[in-house]
C-alpha positions as CSV (number, residue, x, y, z in Angstrom):
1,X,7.0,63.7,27.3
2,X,6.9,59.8,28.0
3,X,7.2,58.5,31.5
4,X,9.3,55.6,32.5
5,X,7.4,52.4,34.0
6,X,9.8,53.4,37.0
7,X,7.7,57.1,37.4
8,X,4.6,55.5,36.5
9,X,4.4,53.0,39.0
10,X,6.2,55.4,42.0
11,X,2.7,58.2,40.6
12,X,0.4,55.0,41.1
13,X,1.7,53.8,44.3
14,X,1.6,57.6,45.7
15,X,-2.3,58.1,44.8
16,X,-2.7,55.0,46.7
17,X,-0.9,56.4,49.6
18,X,-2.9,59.4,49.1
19,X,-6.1,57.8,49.0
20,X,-5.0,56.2,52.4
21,X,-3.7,59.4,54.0
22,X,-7.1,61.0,53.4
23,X,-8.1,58.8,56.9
24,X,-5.5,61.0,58.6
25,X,-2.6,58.2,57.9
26,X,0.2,60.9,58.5
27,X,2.8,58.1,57.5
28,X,1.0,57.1,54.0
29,X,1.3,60.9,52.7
30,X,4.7,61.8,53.7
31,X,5.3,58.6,51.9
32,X,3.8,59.6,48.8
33,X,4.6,63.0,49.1
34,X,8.4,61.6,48.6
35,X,7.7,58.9,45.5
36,X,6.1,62.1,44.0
37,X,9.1,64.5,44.9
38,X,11.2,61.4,43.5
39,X,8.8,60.8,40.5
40,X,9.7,64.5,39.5
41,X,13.1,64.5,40.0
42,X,13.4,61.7,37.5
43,X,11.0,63.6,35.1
44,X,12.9,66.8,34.9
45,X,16.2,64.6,35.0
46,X,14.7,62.6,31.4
């Protein structure tokens, strides 16, 4: 399975966000937890 530059990019952004939320950034990971909800929506929809 290939991912889009779209999915890729939304996964890249979200470990960023990730990497921020670890300093208790409650915005950053609801953030990324949706670009990765929306990352696998676009996944399974491929």
């Amino acid at each position: 399975m290939q991912m889009g530059p779209n999915v890729g990019d939304q996964l890249m952004v979200a470990a960023h966000l990730l990497w921020r939320a670890r300093k208790k950034n409650s915005d950053a990971y609801r953030l990324a937890a949706n670009l990765i909800l929306n990352a696998e929506a676009c996944l399974c929809a491929s």
